[in-house]
N, C-alpha and C positions, 0 to 999 in steps of 0.2 A: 675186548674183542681181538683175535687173531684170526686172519684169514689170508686164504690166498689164491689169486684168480691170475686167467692171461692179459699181459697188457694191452694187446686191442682191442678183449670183450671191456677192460674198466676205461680205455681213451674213446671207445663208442660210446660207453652207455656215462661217462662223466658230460662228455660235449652236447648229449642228446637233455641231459637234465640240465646243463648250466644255461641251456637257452630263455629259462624263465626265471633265470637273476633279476631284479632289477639293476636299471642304471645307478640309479640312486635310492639306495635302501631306504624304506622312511624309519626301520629302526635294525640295528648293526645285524641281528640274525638273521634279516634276508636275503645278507648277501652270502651264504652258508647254503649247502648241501648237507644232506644228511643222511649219511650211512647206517641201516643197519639189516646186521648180518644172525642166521640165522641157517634153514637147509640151506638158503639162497641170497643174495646182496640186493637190497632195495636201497635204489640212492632215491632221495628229493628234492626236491626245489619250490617255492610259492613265492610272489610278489602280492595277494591277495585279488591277484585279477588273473593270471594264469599260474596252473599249476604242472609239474610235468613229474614224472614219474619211471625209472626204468629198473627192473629186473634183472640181474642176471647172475649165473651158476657161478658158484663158487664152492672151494674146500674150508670147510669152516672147523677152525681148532677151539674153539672158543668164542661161543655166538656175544655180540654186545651191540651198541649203536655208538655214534658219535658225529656232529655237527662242527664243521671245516669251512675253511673259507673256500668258495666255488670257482673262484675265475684263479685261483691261485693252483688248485685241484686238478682242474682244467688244464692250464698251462704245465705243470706237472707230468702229466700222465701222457700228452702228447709229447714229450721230448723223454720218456723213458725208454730204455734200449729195448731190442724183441725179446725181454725174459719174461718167468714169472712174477708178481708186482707181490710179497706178504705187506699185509697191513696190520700193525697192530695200535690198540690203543688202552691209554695206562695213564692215571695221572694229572689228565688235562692235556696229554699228548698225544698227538696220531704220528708213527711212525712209517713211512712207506721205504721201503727196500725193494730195490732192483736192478740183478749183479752186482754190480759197484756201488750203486749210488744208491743214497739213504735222502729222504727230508723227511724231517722232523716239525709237523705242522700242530699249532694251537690248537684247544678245538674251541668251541662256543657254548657258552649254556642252553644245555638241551629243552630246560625245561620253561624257555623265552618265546622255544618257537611254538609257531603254532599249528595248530590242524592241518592236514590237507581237508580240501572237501570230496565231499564222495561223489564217487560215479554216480552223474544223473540216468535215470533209465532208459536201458537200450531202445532204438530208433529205429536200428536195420545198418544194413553190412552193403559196403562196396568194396573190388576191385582194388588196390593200394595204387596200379599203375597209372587206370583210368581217374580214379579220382586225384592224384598228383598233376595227370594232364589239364583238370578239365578246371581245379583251382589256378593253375599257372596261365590259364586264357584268361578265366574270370578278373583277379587280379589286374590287368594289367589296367583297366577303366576306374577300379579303385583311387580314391582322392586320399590325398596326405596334407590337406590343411585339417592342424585339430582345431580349429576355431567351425568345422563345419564335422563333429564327428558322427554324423548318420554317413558323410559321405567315405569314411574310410574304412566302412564297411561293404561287407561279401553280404548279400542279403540271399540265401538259403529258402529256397521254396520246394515244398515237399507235398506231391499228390500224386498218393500210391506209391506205386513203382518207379514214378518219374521225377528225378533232384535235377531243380533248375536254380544255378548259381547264377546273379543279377550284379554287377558292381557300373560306379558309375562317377564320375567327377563335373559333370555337368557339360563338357566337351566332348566326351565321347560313353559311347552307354555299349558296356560287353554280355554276353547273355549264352552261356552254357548250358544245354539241354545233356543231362544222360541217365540209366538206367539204373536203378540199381534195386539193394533185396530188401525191403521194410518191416518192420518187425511184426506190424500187421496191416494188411491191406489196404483199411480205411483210411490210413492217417495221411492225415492234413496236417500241414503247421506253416509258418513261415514266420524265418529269426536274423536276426542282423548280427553276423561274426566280423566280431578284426579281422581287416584283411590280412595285416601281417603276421598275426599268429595262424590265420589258416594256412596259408602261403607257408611258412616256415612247418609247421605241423605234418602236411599232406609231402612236403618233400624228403622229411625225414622217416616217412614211416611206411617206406617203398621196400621195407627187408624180409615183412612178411606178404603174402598171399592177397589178403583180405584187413580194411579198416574197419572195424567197428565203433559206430557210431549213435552216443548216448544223448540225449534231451530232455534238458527241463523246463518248462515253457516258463517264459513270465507270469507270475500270479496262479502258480498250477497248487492246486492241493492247497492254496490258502497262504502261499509264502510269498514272500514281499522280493525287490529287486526286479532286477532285469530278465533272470535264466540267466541260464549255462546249460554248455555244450561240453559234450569231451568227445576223443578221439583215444582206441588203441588198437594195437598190432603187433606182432613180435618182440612182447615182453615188453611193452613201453604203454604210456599212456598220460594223457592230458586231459585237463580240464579249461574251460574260457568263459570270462564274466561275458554273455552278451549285450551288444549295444543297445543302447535307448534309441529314442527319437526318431523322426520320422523319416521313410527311407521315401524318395522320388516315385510317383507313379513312374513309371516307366513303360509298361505294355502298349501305352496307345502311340509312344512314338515309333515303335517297329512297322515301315510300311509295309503293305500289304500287298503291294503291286509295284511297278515300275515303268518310268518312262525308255530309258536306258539302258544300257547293261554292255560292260565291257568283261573279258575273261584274258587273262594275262597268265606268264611264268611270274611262281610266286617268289621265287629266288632270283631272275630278273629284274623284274619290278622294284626288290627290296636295294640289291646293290645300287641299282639305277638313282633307284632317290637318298640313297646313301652318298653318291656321289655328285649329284644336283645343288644337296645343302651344302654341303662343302663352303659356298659362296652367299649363303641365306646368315645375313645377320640375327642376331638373336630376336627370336621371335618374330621373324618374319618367316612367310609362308614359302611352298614353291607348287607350281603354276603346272596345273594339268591340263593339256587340250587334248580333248579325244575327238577320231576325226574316222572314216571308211578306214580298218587297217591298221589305223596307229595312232599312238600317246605321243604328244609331245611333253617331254618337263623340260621345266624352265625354272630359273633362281634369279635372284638380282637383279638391279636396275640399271640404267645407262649412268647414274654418277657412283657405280661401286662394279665391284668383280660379279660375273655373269656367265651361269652355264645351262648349256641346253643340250639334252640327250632326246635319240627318236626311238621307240619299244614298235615292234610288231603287237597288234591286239587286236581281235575278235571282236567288234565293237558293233550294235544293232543301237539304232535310233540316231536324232539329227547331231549334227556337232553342238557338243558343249564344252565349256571352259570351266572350272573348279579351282579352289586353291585350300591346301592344309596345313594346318601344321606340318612339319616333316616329323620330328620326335613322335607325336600321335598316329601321324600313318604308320611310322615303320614297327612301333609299337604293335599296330593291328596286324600287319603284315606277319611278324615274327611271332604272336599267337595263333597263326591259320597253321592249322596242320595237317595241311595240301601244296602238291606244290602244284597247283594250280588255285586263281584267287578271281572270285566274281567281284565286282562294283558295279551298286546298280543302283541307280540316280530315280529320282520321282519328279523334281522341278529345279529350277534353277535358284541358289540360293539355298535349298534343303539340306539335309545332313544324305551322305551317303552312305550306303551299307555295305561293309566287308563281308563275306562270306567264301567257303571254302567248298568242297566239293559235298555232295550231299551225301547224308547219311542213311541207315538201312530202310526209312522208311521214306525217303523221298526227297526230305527237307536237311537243310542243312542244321548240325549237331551246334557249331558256335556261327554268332552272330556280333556283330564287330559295328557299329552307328557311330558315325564322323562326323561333327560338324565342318561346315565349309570355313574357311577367311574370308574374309568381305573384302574385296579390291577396292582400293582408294582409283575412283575414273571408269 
């Protein structure tokens, strides 16, 4: 194999593939990308639970393939000067040259690794921008004990025209509504994605236009497993083993009405209680009084450090007192993308609902459910 490309098409499209290295290989080929070259450069990567994929142009003197270690690859190609990178391979050796500097990397037996799997079949096409936005809200409710892994999933629901991403850690439940183009009208599905390969997936693959996006359902056509999803866009492309197990009802906790409702600056609000905690011991809450007018926050207690800020707010219905986590509010805060920010209360003791300013058809696009802290007194 001889070729020769630019070095920030091969330190994009090496970094875009090294993201499904694993940590720890279960056997040495996995941690290996695999080049090869042909009109065009196909690198890869598999852990056997994601797969990733990237494409790109190249001057090919002598088409061949070759299998390198990936985080070494990686590391490489980001510290190479702005020239052209030739790569050649000869031997049991891949050699890369650029200007000056040469490394001369091992490769790995090609014929160890394994498959990629194939693109499951297409679903329908979103937006790359919007769907980057609308998984970085989602996300953010997402749970990271794997002792509970339904919950460190994005659960993806799909009716028609309309993708409503659902995540949730039992603390706070996030719920993204938006539009997008299905592959046909009717389809229905609903699947449980890693949150953090979606999360990671949808942020990298904002270079082209439009994601498309493929589906296999669990137990479709007679095959065993979970599904899988994949994701592509500008010459790149993924696949994901989807989750098992049971994902939370969730629908019947979004109320439907309100006792309450305050409307606040959402850049405001967020410094505000960024600077409240400051004085909130670990895991301990800080203390909302809404009142005609205005937010009181409050932190700490009379035998620790104690800070109280007053907000102007927009505030309908009797006074109530609240208290949050601070990390999970600010959390919600920093996923509205408004800067203006509803809370709007049902009872005392309920969870509260973050929302932002309302979308094209009335209601608001994301949806943000808090539970409260219980005050000791």
């Amino acid at each position: 194999m001889k070729i020769v490309l630019e070095r920030d098409v091969l330190a994009d499209a090496v970094a875009w593939t090294a993201r499904a290295l694993p940590a720890r290989p279960a056997v040495p080929v996995l941690a290996g990308i695999r080049l090869q070259a042909a009109e065009d450069l196909v690198l890869s990567s598999f852990d056997y639970d994601v797969s990733a994929q990237a494409t790109v142009p190249v001057s090919t003197e002598e088409p061949g393939s070759a299998l390198v270690s990936g985080r070494l690859l990686a590391e490489i190609s980001r510290s190479l000067p702005a020239k052209p990178v030739h790569i050649s391979v000869d031997e049991g050796r891949a050699v890369l040259t650029c200007g000056s500097a040469t490394f001369t990397l091992l490769t790995m037996p090609e014929d160890d690794y394994p498959a990629l799997p194939e693109m499951p079949p297409a679903a329908g096409s979103i937006g790359s921008d919007a769907f980057a936005t609308a998984v970085s809200q989602a996300v953010t409710a997402a749970g990271r004990d794997d002792t509970l892994p339904a919950l460190t999933g994005v659960r993806m629901e799909i009716n028609g025209e309309t993708l409503t991403l659902v995540a949730t850690d039992r603390y706070r439940l996030a719920v993204r509504e938006l539009r997008w183009n299905p592959a046909r009208p009717d389809l229905t599905a609903a699947v449980l994605v890693p949150a953090k390969a979606l999360a990671d997936t949808a942020r990298t693959l904002t270079n082209g236009a439009e994601v498309a996006i493929a589906l296999a359902l669990p137990g479709e056509d007679g095959g065993t497993g979970d599904g899988m999803i994949g994701f592509e866009g500008a010459g790149r492309q993924t696949t994901t083993r989807l989750l098992g197990g049971e994902f939370p009802r969730t629908q019947a906790l979004l109320p439907t009405s309100s006792n309450a409702a305050a409307v606040l600056s959402t850049s405001l609000l967020t410094e505000s209680v960024k600077r409240v905690a400051l004085v909130a011991e670990r895991n301990t809450a800080v203390r909302l009084a809404f009142s005609a007018g205005q937010l009181v926050l409050e932190a700490g207690t009379g035998d620790e450090a104690q800070a109280e800020e007053v907000l102007e707010a927009d505030f309908e219905g009797d006074d109530l007192s609240i208290a949050f986590n601070p990390q999970y509010l600010l959390d919600g805060l920093t996923a509205i993308d408004s800067d203006t920010v509803r809370i709007s209360f049902t009872e005392p003791g309920k969870p509260a609902l973050l929302t932002g300013k309302p979308g094209p058809d009335g209601s608001p696009e994301f949806r943000y459910l808090l539970m409260p802290i219980r005050l000791g007194g």
